[in-house]
C-alpha positions as CSV (number, residue, x, y, z in Angstrom):
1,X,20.3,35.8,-27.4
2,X,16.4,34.2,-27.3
3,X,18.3,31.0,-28.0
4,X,20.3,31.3,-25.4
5,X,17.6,32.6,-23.1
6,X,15.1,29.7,-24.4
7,X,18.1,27.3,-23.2
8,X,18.7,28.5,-19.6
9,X,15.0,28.4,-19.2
10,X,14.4,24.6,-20.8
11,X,17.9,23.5,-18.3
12,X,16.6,25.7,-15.4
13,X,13.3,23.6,-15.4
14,X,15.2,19.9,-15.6
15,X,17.1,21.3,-13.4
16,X,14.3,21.9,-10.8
17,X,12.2,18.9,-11.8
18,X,15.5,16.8,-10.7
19,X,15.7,18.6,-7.2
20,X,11.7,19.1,-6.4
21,X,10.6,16.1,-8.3
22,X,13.9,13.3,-7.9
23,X,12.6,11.8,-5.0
24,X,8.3,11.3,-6.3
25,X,10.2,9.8,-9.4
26,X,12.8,8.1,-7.8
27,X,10.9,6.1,-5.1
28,X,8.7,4.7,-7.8
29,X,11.3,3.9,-10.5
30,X,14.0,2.7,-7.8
31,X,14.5,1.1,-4.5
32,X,15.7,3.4,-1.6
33,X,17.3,2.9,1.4
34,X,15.5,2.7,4.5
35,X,15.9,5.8,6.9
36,X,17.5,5.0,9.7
37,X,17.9,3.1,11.6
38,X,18.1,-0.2,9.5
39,X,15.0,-1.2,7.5
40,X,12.9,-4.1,9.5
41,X,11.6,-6.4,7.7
42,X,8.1,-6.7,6.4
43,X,6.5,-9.1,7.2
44,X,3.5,-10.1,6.2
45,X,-0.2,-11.1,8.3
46,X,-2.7,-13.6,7.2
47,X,-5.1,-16.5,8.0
48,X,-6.6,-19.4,6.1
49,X,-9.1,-21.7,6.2
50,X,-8.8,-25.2,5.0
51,X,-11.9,-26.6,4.2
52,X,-13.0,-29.7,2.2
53,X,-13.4,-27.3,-1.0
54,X,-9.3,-26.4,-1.2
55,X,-7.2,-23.9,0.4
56,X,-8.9,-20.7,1.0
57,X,-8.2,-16.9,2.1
58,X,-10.4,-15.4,4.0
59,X,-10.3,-11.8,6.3
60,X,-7.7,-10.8,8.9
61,X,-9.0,-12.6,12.9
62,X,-9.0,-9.8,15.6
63,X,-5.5,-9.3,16.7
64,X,-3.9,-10.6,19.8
65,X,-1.0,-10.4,21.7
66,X,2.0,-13.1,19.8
67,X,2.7,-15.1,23.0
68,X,-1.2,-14.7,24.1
69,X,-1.6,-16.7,20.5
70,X,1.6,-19.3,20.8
71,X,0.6,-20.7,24.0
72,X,-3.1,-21.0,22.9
73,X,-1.8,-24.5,21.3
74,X,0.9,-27.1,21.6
75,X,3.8,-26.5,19.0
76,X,6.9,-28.4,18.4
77,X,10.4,-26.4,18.7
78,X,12.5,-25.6,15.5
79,X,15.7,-25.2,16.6
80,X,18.7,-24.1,13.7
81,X,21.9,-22.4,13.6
82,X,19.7,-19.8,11.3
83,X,16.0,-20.5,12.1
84,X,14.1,-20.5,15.2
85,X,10.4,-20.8,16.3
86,X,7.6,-23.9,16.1
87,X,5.5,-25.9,14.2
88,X,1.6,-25.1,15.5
89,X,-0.4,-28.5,16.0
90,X,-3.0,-26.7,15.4
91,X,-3.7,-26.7,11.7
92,X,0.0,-28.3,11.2
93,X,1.0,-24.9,10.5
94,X,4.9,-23.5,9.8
95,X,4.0,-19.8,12.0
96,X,6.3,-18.9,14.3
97,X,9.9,-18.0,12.5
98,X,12.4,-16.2,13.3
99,X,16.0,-15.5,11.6
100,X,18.7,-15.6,13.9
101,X,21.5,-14.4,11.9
102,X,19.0,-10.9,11.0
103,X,18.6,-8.3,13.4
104,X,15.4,-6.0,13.0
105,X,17.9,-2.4,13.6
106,X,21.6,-2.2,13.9
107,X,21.3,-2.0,17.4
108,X,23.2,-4.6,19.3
109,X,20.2,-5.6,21.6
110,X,17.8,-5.9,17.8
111,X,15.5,-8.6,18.5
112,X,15.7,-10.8,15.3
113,X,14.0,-10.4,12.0
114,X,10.6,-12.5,12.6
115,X,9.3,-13.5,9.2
116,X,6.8,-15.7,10.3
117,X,4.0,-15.5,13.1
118,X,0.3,-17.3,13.8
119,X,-3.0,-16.4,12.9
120,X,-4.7,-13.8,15.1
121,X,-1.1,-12.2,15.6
122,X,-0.5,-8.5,13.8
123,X,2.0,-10.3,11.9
124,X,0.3,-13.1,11.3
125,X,2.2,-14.8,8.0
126,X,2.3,-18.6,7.5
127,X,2.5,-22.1,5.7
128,X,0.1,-24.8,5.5
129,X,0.2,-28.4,4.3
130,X,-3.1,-30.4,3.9
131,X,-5.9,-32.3,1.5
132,X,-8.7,-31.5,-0.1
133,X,-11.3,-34.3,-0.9
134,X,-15.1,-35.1,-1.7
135,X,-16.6,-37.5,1.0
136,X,-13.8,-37.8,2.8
137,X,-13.2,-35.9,6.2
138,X,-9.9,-34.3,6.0
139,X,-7.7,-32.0,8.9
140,X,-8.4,-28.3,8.3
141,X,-7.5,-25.3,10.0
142,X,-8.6,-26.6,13.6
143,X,-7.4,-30.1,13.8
144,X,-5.2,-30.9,16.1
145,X,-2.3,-33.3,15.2
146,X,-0.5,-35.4,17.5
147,X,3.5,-35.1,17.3
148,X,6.5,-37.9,17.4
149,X,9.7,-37.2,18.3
150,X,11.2,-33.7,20.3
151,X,12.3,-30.3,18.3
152,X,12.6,-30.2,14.7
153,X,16.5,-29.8,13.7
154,X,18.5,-30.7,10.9
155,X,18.9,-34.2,12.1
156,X,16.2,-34.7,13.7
157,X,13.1,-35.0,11.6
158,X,9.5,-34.3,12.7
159,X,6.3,-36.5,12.2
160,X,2.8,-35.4,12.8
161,X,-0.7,-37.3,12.8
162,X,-4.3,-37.5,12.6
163,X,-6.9,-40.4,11.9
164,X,-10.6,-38.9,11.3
165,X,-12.1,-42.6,12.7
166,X,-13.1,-43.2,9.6
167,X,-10.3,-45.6,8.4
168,X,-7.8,-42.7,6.7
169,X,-4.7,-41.5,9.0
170,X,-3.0,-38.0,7.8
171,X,0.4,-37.8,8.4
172,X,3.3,-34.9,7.8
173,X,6.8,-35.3,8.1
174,X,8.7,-32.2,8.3
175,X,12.9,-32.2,7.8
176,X,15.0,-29.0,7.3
177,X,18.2,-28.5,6.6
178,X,21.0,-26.3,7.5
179,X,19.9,-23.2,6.0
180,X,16.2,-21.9,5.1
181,X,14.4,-25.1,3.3
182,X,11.6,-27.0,4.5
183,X,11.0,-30.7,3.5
184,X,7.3,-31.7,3.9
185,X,6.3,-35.4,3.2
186,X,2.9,-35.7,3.2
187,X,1.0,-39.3,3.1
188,X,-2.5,-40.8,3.4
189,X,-2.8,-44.5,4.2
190,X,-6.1,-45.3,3.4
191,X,-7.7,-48.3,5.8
192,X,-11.5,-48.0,5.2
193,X,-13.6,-50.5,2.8
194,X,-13.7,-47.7,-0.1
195,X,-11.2,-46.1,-2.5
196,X,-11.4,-42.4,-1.4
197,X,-10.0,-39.3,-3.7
198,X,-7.5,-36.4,-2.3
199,X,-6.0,-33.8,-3.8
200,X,-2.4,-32.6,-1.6
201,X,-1.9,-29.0,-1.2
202,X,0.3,-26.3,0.2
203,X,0.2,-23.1,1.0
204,X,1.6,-19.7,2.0
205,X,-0.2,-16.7,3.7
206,X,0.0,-13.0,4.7
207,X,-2.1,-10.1,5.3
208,X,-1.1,-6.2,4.5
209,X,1.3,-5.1,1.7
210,X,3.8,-3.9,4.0
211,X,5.6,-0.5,3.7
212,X,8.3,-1.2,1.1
213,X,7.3,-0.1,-2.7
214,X,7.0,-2.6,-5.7
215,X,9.2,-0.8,-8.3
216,X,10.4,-1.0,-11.7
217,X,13.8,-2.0,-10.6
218,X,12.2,-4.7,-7.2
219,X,9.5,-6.3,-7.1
220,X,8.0,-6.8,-4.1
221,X,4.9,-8.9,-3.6
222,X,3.5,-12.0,-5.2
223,X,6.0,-13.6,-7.1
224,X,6.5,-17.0,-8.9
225,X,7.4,-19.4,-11.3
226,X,5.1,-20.9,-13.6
227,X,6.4,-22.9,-16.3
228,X,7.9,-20.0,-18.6
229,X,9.5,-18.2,-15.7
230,X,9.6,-15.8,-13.0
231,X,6.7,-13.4,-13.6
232,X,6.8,-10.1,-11.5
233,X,3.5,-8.9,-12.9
234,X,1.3,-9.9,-10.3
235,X,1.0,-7.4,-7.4
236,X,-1.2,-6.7,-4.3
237,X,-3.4,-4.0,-5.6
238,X,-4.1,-6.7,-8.9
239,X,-5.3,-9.1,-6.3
240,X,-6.9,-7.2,-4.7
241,X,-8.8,-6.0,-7.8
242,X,-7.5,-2.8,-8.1
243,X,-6.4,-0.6,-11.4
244,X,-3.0,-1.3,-12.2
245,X,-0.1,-0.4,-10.2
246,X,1.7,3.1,-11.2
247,X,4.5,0.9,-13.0
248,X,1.8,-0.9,-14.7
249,X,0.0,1.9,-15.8
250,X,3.3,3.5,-17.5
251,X,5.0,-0.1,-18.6
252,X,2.1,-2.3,-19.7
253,X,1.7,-4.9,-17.1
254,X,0.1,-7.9,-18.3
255,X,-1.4,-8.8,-15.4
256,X,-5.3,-8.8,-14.6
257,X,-7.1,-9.1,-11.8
258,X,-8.9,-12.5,-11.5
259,X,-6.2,-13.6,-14.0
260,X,-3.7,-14.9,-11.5
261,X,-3.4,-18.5,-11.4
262,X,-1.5,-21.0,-13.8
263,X,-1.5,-24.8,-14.4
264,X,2.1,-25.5,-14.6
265,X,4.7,-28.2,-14.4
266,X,6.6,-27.5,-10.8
267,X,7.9,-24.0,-10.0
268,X,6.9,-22.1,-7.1
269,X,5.3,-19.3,-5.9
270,X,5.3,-17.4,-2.6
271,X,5.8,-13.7,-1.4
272,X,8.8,-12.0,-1.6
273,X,9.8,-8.3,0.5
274,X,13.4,-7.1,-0.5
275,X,15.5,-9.3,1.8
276,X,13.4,-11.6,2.8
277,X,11.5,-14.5,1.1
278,X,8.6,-17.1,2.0
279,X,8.0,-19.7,-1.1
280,X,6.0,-23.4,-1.3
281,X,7.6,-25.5,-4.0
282,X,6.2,-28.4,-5.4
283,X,8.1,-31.5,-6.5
284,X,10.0,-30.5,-9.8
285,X,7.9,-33.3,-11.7
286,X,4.1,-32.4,-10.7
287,X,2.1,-31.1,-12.3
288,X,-0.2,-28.2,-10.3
289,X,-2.7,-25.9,-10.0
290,X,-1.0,-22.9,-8.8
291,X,-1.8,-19.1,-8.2
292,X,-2.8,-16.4,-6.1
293,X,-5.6,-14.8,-4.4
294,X,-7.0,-12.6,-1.9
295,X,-9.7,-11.9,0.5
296,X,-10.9,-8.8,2.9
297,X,-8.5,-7.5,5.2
298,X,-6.1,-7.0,2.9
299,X,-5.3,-11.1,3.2
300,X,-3.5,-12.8,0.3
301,X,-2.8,-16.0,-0.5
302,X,-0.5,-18.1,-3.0
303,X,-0.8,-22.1,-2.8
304,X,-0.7,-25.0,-5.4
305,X,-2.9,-27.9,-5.7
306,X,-1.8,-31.4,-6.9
307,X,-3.9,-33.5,-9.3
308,X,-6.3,-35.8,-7.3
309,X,-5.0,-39.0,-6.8
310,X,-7.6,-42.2,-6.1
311,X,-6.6,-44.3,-3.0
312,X,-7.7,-48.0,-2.8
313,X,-8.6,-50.0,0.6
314,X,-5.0,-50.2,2.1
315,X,-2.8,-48.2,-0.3
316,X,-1.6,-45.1,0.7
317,X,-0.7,-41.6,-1.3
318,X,2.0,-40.0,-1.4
319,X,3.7,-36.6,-1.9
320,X,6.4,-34.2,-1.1
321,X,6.7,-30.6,-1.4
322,X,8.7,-27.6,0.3
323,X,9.0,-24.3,1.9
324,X,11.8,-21.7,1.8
325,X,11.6,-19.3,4.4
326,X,14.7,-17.0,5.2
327,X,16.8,-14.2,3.5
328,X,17.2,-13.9,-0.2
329,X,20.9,-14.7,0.1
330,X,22.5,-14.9,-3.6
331,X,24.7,-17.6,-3.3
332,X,21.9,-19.9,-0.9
333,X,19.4,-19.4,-3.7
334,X,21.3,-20.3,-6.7
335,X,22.7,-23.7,-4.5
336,X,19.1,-24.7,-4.2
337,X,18.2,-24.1,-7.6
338,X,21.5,-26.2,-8.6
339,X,21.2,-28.4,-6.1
340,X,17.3,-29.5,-5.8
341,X,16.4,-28.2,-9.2
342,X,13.9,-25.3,-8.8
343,X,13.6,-23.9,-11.5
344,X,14.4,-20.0,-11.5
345,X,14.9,-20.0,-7.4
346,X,17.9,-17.1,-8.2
347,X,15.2,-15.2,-9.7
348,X,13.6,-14.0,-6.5
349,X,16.0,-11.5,-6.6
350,X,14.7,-9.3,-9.2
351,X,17.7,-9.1,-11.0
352,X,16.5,-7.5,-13.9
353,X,17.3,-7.3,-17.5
354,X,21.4,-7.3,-16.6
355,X,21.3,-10.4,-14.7
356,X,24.2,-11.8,-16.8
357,X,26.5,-8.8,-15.8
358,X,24.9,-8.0,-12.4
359,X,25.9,-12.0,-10.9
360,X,29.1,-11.7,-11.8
361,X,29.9,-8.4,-10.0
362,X,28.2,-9.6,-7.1
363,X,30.3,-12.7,-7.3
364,X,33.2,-10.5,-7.2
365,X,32.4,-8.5,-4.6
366,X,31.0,-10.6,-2.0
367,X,34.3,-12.4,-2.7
368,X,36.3,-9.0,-2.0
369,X,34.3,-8.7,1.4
370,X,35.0,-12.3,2.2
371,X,38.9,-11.2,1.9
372,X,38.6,-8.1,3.4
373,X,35.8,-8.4,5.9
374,X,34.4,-4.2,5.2
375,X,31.7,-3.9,2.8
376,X,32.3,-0.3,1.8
377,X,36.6,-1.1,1.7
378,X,35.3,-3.4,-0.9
379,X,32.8,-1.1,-2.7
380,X,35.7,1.2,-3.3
381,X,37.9,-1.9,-4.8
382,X,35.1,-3.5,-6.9
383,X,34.8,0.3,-8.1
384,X,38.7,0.6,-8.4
385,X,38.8,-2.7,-10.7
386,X,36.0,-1.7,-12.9
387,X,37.2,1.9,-13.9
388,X,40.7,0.0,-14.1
389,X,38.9,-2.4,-16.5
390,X,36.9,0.3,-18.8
391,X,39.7,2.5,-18.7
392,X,40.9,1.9,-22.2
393,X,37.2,2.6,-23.2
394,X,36.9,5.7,-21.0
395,X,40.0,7.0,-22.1
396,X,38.7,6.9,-25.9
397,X,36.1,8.7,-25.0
398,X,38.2,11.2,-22.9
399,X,40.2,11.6,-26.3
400,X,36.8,12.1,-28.5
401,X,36.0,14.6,-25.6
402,X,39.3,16.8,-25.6
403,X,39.1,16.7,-29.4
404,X,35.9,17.8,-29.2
405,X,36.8,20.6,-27.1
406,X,40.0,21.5,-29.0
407,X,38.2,22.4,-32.0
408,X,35.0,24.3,-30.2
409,X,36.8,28.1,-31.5
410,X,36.5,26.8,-34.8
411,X,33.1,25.5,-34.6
412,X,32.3,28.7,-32.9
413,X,33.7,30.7,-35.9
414,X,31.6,28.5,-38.3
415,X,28.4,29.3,-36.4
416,X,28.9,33.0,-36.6
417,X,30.0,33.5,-40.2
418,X,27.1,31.0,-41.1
419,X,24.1,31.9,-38.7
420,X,21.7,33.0,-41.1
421,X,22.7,30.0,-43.3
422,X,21.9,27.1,-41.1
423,X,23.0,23.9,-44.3
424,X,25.8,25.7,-45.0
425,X,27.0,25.7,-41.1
426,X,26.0,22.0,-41.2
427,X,28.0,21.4,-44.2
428,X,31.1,23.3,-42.8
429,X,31.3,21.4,-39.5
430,X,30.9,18.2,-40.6
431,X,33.8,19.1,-43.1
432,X,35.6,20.4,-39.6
433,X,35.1,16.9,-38.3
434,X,36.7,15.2,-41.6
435,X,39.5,17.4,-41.4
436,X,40.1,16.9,-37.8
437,X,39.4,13.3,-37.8
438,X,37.2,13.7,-35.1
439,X,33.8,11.3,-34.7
440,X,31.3,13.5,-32.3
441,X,30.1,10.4,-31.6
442,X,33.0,8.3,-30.4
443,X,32.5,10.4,-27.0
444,X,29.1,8.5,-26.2
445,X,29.6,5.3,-27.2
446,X,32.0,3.8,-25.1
447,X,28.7,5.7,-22.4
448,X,27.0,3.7,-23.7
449,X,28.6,0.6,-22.8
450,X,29.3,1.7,-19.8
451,X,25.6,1.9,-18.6
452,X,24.8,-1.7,-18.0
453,X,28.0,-1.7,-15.9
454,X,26.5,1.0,-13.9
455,X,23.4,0.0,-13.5
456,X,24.1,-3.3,-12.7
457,X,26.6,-2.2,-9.9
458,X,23.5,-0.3,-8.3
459,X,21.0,-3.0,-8.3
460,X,24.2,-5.0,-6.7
461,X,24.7,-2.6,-4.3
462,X,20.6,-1.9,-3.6
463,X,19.4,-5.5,-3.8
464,X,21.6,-7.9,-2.0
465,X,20.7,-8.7,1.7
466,X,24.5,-8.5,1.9
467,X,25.2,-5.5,2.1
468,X,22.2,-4.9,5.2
469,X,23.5,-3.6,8.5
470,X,27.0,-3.8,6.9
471,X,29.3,-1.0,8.6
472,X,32.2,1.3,6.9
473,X,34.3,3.3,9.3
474,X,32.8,6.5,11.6
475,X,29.4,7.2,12.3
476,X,29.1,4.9,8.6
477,X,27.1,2.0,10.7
478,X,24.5,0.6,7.8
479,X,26.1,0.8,4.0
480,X,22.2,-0.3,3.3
481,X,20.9,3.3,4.7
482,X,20.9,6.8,4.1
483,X,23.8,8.6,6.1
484,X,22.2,9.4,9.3
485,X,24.8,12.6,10.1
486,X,21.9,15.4,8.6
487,X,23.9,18.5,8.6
488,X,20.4,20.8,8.3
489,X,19.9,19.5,12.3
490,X,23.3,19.5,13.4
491,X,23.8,16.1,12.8
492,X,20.5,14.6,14.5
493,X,21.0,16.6,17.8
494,X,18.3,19.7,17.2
495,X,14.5,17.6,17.4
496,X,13.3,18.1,14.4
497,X,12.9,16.1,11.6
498,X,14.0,16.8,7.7
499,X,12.1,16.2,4.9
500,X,14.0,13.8,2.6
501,X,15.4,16.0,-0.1
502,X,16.5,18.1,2.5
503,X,18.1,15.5,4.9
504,X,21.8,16.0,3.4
505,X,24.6,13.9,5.4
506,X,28.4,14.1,5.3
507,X,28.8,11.2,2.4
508,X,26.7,13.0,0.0
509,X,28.3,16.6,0.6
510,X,31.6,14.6,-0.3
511,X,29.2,13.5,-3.6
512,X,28.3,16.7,-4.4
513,X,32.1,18.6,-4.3
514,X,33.6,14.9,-6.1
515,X,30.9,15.3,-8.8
516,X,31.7,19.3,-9.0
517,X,35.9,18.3,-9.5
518,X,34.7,16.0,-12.2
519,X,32.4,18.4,-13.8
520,X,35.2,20.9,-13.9
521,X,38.0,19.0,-15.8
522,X,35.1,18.0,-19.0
523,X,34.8,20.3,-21.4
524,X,32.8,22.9,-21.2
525,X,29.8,23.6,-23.3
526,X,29.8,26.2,-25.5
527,X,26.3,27.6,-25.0
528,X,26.6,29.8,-21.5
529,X,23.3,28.6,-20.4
530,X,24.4,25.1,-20.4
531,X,27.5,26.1,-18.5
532,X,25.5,27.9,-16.1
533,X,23.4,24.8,-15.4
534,X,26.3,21.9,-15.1
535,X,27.7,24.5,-12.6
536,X,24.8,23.6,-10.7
537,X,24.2,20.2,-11.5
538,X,26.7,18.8,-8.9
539,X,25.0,20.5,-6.2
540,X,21.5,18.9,-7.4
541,X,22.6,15.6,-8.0
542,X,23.7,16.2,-4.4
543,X,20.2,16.4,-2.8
544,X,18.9,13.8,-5.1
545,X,21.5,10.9,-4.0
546,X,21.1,12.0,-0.6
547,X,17.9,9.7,0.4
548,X,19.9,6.5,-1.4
549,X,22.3,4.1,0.5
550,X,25.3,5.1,1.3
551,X,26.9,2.2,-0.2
552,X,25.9,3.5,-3.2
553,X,27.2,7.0,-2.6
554,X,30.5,5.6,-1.8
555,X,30.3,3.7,-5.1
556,X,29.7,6.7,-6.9
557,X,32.4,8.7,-4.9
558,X,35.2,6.3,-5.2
559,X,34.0,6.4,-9.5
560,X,34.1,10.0,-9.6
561,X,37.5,10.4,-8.0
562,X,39.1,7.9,-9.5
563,X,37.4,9.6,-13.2
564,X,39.2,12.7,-12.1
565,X,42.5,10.8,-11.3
566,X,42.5,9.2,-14.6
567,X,41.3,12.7,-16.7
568,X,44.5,14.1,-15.1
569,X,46.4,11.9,-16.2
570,X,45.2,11.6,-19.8
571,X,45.6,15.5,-19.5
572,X,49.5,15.2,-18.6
573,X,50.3,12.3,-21.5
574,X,48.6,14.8,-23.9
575,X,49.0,18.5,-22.8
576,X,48.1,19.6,-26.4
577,X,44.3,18.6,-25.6
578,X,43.6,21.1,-23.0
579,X,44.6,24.3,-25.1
580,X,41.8,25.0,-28.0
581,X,43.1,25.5,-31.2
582,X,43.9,28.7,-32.9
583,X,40.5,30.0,-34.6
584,X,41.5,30.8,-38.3
């Protein structure tokens, strides 16, 4: 009886720990949903100065009104099917973005998603593209260039100038293509009496972290490639100095403050939110100076600095880099890294250790939405054509399972005539087992391989910009967001608002009772304490899933039913499983 007693108590605490603490733990170790309506997107706010010493951060200008700050200097138009906004003269500056194709809310009058937007803004978060040389003046942060040709479109390139009257004229071209990638051609023609030495640079700057969290499972931040791969160790509180992140301090991050820049062979390096991405990348072949860094007002910087290169009288220098700015689309990013050879560009999706089971499930289903045009139809037949797939594996473990269950009496009997002789019960079951020919284990391996599965459909499902703003049927009108029907206030009409772990909707009430029909038909533990808490268990699990996306909760919905579906099934071909066998 005290072991029984000592076992409701240790379950009765998990249990409470998963309801009181899921969400703390949850929100650090996993992406949520945004509440709704749909998330915006971050964006970021910066300023830099370009001076003669290299590309520099420094603190956060007063801020001012956006169109105050856009007419304050001449700009040339960029004008996509994806992409619109200018190019400042000022400073030769890619600041003013927006993405067409991303609204901010689900809301049919959303202004688009702006990822980019001048200094002295709120938002303020931009590119640069200059020079850094001794005894030579170069453009900076104030210099005005002068622009040929109209609007920048993808075919219609953009040249811009300056001569500092001292014999050197600075030129940029910019090109851009159909989707989200910049083309920046920079060149120097040098026409004074002396061989002068510059050193090319880009950059990309923000200010302010945003509100979405860097977790084990996204990173969000700094992030880059640097010759032996994507690292996701840098974040905004190392830059800034601080202790480690919460992650870092459980996981070991490597990274240190001060310890943040690389001399590597190509890559890039840029900030990345969860949808949305802003990356310099230098040509494939040079060799760079590349890192991060920060400044006050929570300002931070990445940018990458070519080798410097002597110019003779009348020869000229020059070099070409890029800039991605857009959405983190799966199949756009892995097309640029095939197609222009950056190295690792998939891997600003934090894809994780599963990558090589996780891409091909998103492959599938982006496919099935393609077909089918509704995200959550296709959730439920991506989750349909997995079970289907691991159904031979679930059903040996269903087997292992029933066995298992079958011969519970007779373990029970065992236990009793042999509980003040722990070996010799040991001896006896495991002599059960033989006789049986049942492996205790066989029920939690084929869990096993079943995990990465799992876990790879949630990142899918929680990463992809895909699935944003995607609608189901009903009041379902973001799969990327909690379900905004909250029972506790009558479905949003009584003005109040919920705390999260109480903000229950419809979907995951439908979580909870699918869960509590699976539940039912496994079999049951023998210890009552156990029993007691898996009775409740559904109903936790409920409150914990509540705050995820509902994508995700139809995922898990559609898996549980189509578990109980298949557990009948096993339970008709073999009736003999469900009765326990006669105790001896």
């Amino acid at each position: 009886m005290k072991q029984d007693t000592r076992n409701f108590i240790l379950f009765a605490v998990l249990a409470a720990i998963i309801l009181f603490g899921g969400n703390f733990l949850s929100a650090r170790f996993f992406p949520r949903a945004a509440n709704p309506p749909a998330t915006k997107m971050v964006d970021g706010k910066s300023q830099v100065v370009n001076t003669p010493t290299g590309p520099a951060a420094t603190g956060a200008a007063a801020v001012r009104d956006l169109k105050i700050v856009q007419a304050e200097s001449p700009r040339v138009p960029i004008r996509t099917a994806d992409l619109q906004g200018s190019i400042n003269l000022k400073g030769a500056r890619i600041d003013d973005l927006t993405l067409t194709n991303y609204k901010q809310t689900i809301d049919k009058n959303s202004p688009p998603i702006r990822l980019l937007s001048p200094r002295g803004t709120k938002d303020a978060y931009f590119a640069g593209f200059g020079w850094n040389g001794d005894g030579v003046t170069v453009p900076n942060g104030d210099t005005v260039f002068t622009a040929s040709g109209g609007a920048l479109t993808p075919t219609t390139p953009v040249t811009l100038r300056w001569a500092n009257g001292k014999g050197q004229v600075f030129a940029l071209t910019f090109a851009i293509d159909a989707k989200y990638m910049f083309t920046v051609r920079q060149s120097v023609g040098n026409a004074g009496p002396a061989p002068i030495a510059l050193r090319p640079y880009a950059l990309v700057s923000r200010s302010g972290v945003g509100t979405e969290a860097d977790t084990w499972t996204n990173h969000i931040g700094p992030i880059g490639v640097f010759d032996k791969g994507a690292t996701y160790d840098i974040t905004f509180d190392n830059l800034k100095g601080k202790d480690a992140t919460f992650m870092g301090r459980i996981w070991g991050s490597n990274a240190k403050a001060g310890d943040n820049f690389f001399d590597a062979k190509g890559g890039w390096l840029g900030f990345g939110d969860k949808y949305f991405l802003a990356a310099v990348i230098p040509d494939p072949k040079a060799q760079v100076h590349a890192g991060f860094h920060a400044a006050n007002g929570d300002t931070f910087q990445g940018d990458f600095t070519l080798a410097p290169r002597v110019i003779a009288p009348g020869k000229a220098l020059v070099s070409t880099a890029k800039f991605f700015a857009g959405a983190k689309e799966t199949n756009t990013l892995d097309r640029y890294e095939d197609r222009l050879g950056i190295q690792h560009f998939g891997k600003a999706i934090d894809w994780g250790w599963f990558e090589i089971v996780e891409k091909p499930i998103f492959k599938y289903l982006d496919w099935l939405f393609r077909m089918i045009g509704n995200f959550g139809v296709a959730i439920i037949l991506l989750t349909v054509t997995i079970r289907t797939l691991i159904f031979p594996v679930a059903q040996r473990q269903f087997a292992s399972m029933a066995a298992m269950k079958a011969i519970q009496p007779k373990m029970k009997a065992i236990q009793e005539k042999y509980k003040d002789d722990k070996a010799r019960a040991q001896q006896e079951v495991m002599a059960l087992y033989k006789a049986e020919k049942v492996n205790p284990l066989a029920g939690c391996l084929p869990t096993l391989i079943q995990i990465p599965i799992m876990y790879s459909l949630y990142k899918v499902l929680l990463l992809t910009i895909e699935m944003r703003h995607q609608p189901f049927v009903g009041w379902i009108h973001d799969l990327s967001a909690p379900d905004p029907a909250t029972i506790l206030n009558l479905f949003g009409y009584l003005p109040y608002h919920l705390p999260s772990f109480l903000a229950i909707g419809v979907v995951p009430v439908l979580l909870g009772v699918s869960m509590y029909f699976q539940f039912k038909l496994n079999p049951a533990p023998m210890d009552d304490a156990q029993k007691q808490v898996f009775a409740i268990m559904p109903w936790v699990l409920m409150f914990v899933m509540a705050p995820f996306a509902v994508g995700l909760q139809v995922y898990w919905i559609t898996s549980n039913l189509w578990t109980v579906a298949q557990q009948r099934l096993l339970y008709a071909r073999h009736p003999g499983l469900k009765e326990p066998a006669v105790t001896k």
